[in-house]
N, C-alpha and C positions, 0 to 999 in steps of 0.2 A: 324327505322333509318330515322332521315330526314337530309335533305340539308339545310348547311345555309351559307350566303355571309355576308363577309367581305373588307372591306380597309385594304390596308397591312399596314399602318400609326397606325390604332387603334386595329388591330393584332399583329404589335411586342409590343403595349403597353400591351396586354394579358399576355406578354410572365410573369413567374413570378411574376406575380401580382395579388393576391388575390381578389381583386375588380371586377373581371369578372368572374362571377359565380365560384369563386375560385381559378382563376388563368388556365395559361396552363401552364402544363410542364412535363417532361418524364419518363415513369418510366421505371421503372431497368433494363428490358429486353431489353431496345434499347442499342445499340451498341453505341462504344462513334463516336462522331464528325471526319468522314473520309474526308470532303472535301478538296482538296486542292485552292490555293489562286486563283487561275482562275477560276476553278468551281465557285465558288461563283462571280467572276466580269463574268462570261459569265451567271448566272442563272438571274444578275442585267440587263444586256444587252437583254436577252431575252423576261424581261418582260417589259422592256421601247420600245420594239419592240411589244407588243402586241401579243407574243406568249401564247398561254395554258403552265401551269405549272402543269398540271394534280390537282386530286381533293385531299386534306386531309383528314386524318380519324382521330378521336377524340373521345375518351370515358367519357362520364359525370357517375362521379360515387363517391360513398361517403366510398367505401371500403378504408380501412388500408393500400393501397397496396404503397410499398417504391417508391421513385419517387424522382429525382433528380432537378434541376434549369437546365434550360439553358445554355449556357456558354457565357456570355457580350464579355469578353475579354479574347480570346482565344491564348492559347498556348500551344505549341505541347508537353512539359511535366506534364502538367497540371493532375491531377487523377481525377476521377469519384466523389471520396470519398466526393472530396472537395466541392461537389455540392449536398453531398446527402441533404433530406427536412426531417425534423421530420415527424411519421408517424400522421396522423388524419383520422377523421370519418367525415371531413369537406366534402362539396359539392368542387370538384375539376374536371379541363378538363384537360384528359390523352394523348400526341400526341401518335396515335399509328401508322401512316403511314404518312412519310413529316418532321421527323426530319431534313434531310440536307438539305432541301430546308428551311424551321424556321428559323432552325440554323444560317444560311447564311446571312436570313434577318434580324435577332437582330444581327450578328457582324458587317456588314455592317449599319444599321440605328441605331444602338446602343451604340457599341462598337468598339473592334478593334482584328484583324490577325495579333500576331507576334509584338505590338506594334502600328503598323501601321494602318490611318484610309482608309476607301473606298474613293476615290477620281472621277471626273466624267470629261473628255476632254467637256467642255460644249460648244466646238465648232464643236464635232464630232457629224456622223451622218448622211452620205451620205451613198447612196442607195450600198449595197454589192449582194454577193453570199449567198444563204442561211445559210450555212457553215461558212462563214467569220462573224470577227465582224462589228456591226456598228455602237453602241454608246460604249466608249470606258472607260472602269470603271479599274481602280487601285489601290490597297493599298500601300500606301506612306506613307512615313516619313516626318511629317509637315516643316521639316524646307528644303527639297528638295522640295518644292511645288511653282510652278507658275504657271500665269495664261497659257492658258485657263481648268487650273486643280482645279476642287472647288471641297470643301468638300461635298459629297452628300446628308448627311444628315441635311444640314444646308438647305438647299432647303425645303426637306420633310420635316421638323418640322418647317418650318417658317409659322406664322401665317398672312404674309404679303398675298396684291394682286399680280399676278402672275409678272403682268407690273412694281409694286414697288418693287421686288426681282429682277427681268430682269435688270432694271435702274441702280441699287444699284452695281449689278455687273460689267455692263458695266462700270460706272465710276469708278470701284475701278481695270480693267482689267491694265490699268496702261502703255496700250499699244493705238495707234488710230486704233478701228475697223473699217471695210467696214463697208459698211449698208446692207451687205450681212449678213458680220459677227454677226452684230449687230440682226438682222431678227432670226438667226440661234440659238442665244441665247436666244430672246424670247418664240423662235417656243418650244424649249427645255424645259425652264422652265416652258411653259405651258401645255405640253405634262408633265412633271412631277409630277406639283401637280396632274393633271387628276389621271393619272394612279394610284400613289400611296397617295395620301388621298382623292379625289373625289369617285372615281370609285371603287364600291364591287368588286374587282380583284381576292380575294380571296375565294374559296368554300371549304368547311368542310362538311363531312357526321358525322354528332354524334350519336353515341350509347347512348342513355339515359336508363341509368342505377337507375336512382334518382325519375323520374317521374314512372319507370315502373320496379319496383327491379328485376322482373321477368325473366325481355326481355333478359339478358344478363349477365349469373352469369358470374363469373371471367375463370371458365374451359373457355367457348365460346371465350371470349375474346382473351386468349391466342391461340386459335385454328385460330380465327379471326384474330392475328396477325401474325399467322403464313404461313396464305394463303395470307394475301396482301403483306407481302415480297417476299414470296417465288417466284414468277411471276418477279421479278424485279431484280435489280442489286445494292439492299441497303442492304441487308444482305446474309452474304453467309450461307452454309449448317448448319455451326460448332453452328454459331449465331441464329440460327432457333431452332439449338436443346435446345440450353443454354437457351432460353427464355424457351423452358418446365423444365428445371432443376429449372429455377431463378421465377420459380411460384409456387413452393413449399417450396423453399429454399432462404430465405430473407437476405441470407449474402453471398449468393454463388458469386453474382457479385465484394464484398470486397476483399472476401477468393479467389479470381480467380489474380486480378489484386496486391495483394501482394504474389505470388505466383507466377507469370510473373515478377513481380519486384526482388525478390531476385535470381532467376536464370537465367535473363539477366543480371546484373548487373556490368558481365567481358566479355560482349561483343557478347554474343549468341542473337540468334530471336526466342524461343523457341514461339510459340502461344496458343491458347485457343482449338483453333482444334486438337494439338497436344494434350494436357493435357487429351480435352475429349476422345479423342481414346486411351489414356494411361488409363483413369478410367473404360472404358467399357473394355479391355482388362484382368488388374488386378483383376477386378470380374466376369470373363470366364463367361462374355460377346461373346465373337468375338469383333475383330479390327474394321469390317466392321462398316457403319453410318446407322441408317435407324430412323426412328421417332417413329417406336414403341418400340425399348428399351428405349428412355427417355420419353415417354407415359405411360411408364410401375413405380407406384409408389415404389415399392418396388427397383428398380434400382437407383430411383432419392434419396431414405431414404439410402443405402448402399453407394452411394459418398458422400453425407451428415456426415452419422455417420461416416465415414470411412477417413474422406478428410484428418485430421490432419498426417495419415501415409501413406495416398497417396503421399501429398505432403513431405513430409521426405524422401519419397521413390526416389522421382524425382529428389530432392535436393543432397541427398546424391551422385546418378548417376551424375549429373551434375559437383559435385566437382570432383569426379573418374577421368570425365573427363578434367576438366581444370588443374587437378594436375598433374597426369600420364600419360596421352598420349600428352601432348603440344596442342591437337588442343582447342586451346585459342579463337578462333573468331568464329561467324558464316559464315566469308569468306575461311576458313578452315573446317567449319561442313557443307559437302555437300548435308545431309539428316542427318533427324534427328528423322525417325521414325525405324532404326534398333536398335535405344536405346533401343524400348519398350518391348522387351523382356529381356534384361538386369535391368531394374524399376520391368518387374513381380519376375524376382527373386527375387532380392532384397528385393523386400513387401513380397513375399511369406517365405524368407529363409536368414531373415534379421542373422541371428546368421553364416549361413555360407559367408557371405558377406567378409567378410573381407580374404577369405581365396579360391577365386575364381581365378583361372589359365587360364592367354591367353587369359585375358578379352581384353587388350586391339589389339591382335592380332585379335580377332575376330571385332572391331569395323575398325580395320586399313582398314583391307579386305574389309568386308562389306561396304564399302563407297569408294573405290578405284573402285571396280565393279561395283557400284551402284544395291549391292543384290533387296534392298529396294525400287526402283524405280520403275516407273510406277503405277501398281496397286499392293500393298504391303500386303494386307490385309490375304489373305490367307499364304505367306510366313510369317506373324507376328505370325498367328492362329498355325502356323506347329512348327513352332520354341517352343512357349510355351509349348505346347504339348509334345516334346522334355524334356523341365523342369521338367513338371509337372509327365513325366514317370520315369525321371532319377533319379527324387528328387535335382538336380544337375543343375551345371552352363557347361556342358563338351563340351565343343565348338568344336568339331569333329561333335558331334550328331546331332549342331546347323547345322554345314553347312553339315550335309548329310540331314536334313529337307531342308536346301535353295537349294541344288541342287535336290532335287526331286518335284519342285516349279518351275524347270526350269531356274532356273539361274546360272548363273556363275561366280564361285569362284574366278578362274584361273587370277594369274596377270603375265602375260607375262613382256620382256623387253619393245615390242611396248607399253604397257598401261600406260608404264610409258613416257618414248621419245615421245609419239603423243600428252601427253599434250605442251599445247602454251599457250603462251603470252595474258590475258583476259579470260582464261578458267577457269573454279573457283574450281578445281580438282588440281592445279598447284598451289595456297593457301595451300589445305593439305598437299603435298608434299612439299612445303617449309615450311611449319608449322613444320613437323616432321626434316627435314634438317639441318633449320636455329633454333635450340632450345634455345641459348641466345637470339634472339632478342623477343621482345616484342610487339605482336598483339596487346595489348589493352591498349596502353597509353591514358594519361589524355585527351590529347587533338585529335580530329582525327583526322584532320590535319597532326596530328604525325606520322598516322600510317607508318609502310616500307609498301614500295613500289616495284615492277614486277618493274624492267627497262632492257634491251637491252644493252648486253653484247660489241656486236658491232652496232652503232647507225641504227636504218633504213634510215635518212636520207642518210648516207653513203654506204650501202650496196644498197641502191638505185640509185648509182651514175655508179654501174657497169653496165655496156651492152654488150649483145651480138648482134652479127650481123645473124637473121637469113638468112639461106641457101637457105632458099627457094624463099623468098623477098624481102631479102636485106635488111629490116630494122630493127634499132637497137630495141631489147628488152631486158626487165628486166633482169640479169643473175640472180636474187634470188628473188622469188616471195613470198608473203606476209607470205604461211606457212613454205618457207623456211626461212624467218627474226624472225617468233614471234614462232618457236621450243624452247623447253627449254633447248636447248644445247646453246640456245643462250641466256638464260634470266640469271638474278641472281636477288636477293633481299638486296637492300639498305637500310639503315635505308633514314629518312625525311628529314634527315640534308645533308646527303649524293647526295640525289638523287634531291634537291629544288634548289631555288638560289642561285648561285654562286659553286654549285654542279656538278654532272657528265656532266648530259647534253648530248651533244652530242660528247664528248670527247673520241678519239679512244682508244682501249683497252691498246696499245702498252704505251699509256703518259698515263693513267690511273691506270695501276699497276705498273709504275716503280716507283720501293723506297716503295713498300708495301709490308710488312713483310713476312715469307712464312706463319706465323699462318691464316692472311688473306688471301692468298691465297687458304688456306688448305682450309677454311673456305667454299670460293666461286666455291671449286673443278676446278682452273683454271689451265692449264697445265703451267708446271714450263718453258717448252721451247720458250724464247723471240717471239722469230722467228715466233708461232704461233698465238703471237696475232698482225700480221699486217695485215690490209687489204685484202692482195692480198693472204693470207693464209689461210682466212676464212673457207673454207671446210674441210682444215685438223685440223684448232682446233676443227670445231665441229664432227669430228670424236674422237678425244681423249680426247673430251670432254666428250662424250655419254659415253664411256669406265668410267669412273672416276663416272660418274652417277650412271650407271649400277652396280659396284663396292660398291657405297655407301649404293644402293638397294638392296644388293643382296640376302638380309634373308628373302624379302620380294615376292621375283620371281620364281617361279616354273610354 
């Protein structure tokens, strides 16, 4: 392993480009591009500050191994797919630790976030809190752009002297600067070329693999890449393991992400971690994570040969659910790893699938409770077991495994009335409620919306006088305003402008039909929706709740 320096100027020109001992760029096992747009203008601020960016790790190596480009110009639905590289036996440099720090410097000196390019305050600059910023970088939209906001990369690629870049700028600021201001711009643009085309800013440790085939077959590699993440906060657990799957398996990163593509597609967040603790599960595995069952080749060849009815497996569960039970969104799926016993039957007992009882009783429960929550794995491990004894999907047997796991079934009246306003448990429940409306319109924007039955502004306007001090307080405090006796769910049009608002209950249902009423379980008596009533609507309100619930409570 040796250390070598670079200019970040002739570093992002590395990037994809064959010309430098073959190019940089990344292969498969890296995770795609998680920065968001500030990270990357605070990673730009850091380094025109003269901070360490820590060092890069880089594999020189002439192996077959799949490898993707960069991404120039990045957008947040963009696929992996679309950047894969043909494979070769060329001389090529692998990034294996410092993707989003790269990343960040080819969209910004490259490219562009969103559309928009890096822009740089070339007036800022003044001395801050370490914490704070204090060269001041933004991605903008060129035709929002003034001065003192220049494009950053016109700087760093300019082959001018620092003072004829300076010049150029100032007369074209279009403003009269101080000779403060003026000093402030030079000091900058000098400080800039230094930093990013003078100065080797940049250090890379490389594995050379080319000169010495020996030093570092591909197993080390992956082991190596698996220990400079794991210390970090650039890949998590799920991502650690996949790269030991995606080093055996040269299509698993494709087969992964159209796979996440068709079963999010009406609005779920299903991920990579779920999936892999669904494939170590369905081949009794255990639910549990650990690095030696995807260390282990014969597990990583069994989700290989076995993926196309893994994934069927999932697929199919995921329609079950978007068909039959309404919870349509992931704002409605409050956990999403009590499915994975329901996926092993399925794989396992694909022919009694269609003929299973009380499935959806058993996911309604289990997510009302949050059976699944916490640490899940052993109640996942009990529940199969269950299956795997009964031959069977018998949801009795399921939740005598989850209650001997220590958890609990039991859905009271409180489990249901303690949910409020912002709670993401108050989604399912309206999910199952409100079954006409529609979670996952075109636009999200559209989505319905949790609004306030009787406005908070207004229930805020009541006071009591205490007894004790005399002075006036709240009469209804925040979990007595956002209780769900007091919510309902609007559609977008309903609840946006020129909508509810903050309009009292009493002018808000009069002249609304009883079906919408029925609808919003509103009590029929006038009288309850006026202000100064509030406590006994939400009493007979709760009643009408409770009522709607009631197959659901024991």
């Amino acid at each position: 392993m040796k250390n070598q320096r670079e200019t970040i100027r002739r570093m992002v020109g590395y990037l994809n480009n064959e010309e430098k001992d073959g190019g940089f760029w990344l292969p498969n096992i890296q995770r795609p591009f998680v920065w968001k747009e500030e990270q990357t203008e605070r990673l730009f601020d850091s380094i025109l500050r003269e901070y360490p960016i820590s060092t890069l790790l880089v594999w020189k190596t002439k192996s077959n191994i799949k490898r993707r480009e960069f991404i120039q110009n990045y957008k947040k639905k963009q696929k992996l797919s679309d950047f894969y590289v043909l494979e070769d036996s060329k001389i090529k440099m692998l990034v294996l630790d410092g993707q989003q720090r790269l990343q960040s410097l080819f969209i910004g000196l490259k490219g562009s976030y969103e559309g928009k390019e890096l822009y740089l305050d070339i007036l800022s600059g003044d001395l801050t809190q370490p914490d704070d910023i204090r060269y001041k970088f933004k991605f903008m939209e060129k035709e929002k752009v003034k001065f003192p906001w220049i494009k950053f990369k016109d700087i760093v690629f300019s082959n001018g002297e620092y003072d004829e870049i300076s010049e150029r700028l100032i007369d074209r600021s279009g403003i009269d600067l101080t000779r403060e201001q003026e000093r402030r711009v030079r000091r900058n643009v000098s400080k800039i070329i230094r930093i990013f085309t003078s100065d080797e800013t940049l250090i890379y440790q490389e594995l050379d693999s080319v000169d010495n085939e020996e030093a570092y077959t591909e197993d080390d590699v992956v082991e190596i890449f698996i220990r400079a993440n794991s210390g970090g906060t650039v890949l998590g657990k799920s991502d650690l393991l996949f790269s030991l799957l995606s080093a055996s398996w040269s299509e698993s990163d494709e087969k992964m992400e159209e796979l996440l593509e068709d079963i999010n597609n009406t609005g779920y967040k299903f991920n990579r971690d779920f999936v892999l603790k669904t494939c170590l599960s369905l081949l009794d595995k255990g639910a549990a994570y650990n690095v030696s069952k995807f260390r282990d080749e014969t597990t990583r060849e069994a989700i290989s040969d076995k993926w196309d009815d893994i994934a069927n497996a999932i697929k199919d569960v995921k329609d079950f659910l978007y068909g039959k039970t309404y919870l349509r969104s992931d704002k409605a799926l409050t956990s999403y790893l009590g499915l994975i016993p329901v996926i092993y039957f399925r794989y396992h007992f694909k022919n009694q699938w269609n003929s299973v009882k009380k499935l959806d009783e058993y996911i309604l429960r289990t997510l009302l409770t949050g059976a699944f929550s916490g640490s899940p794995d052993t109640v996942i491990d009990r529940c199969i077991d269950a299956i795997k004894k009964s031959q069977d999907f018998k949801v009795d047997d399921l939740f005598d495994a989850i209650r001997r796991s220590g958890r609990n079934l039991q859905i009271g009246e409180e489990t249901i009335l303690e949910l409020s306003y912002g709670s993401k448990n108050i989604h399912l429940i309206f999910n199952l409620w409100y079954k006409d409306f529609s979670y996952h319109p075109a636009f999200v924007d559209n989505q319905p919306q949790v609004d306030h039955i009787f406005p908070q502004s207004a229930l805020k306007t009541i006071k009591n006088v205490n007894s004790t001090t005399g002075r006036k307080v709240l009469a209804y405090r925040a979990e007595d305003r956002d209780q769900i006796a007091n919510c309902m769910l609007l559609t977008q049009q309903e609840n946006g402008s020129g909508g509810k608002s903050a309009t009292l209950p009493e002018k808000w249902f009069e002249g609304k039909s009883d079906d919408y009423l029925d609808m919003h379980l509103i009590p029929r008596d006038k009288n309850l929706w006026k202000l100064e009533n509030y406590p006994q609507f939400i009493e007979e309100r709760k009643k009408l709740i409770l009522d709607k619930f009631k197959d659901l409570i024991y």
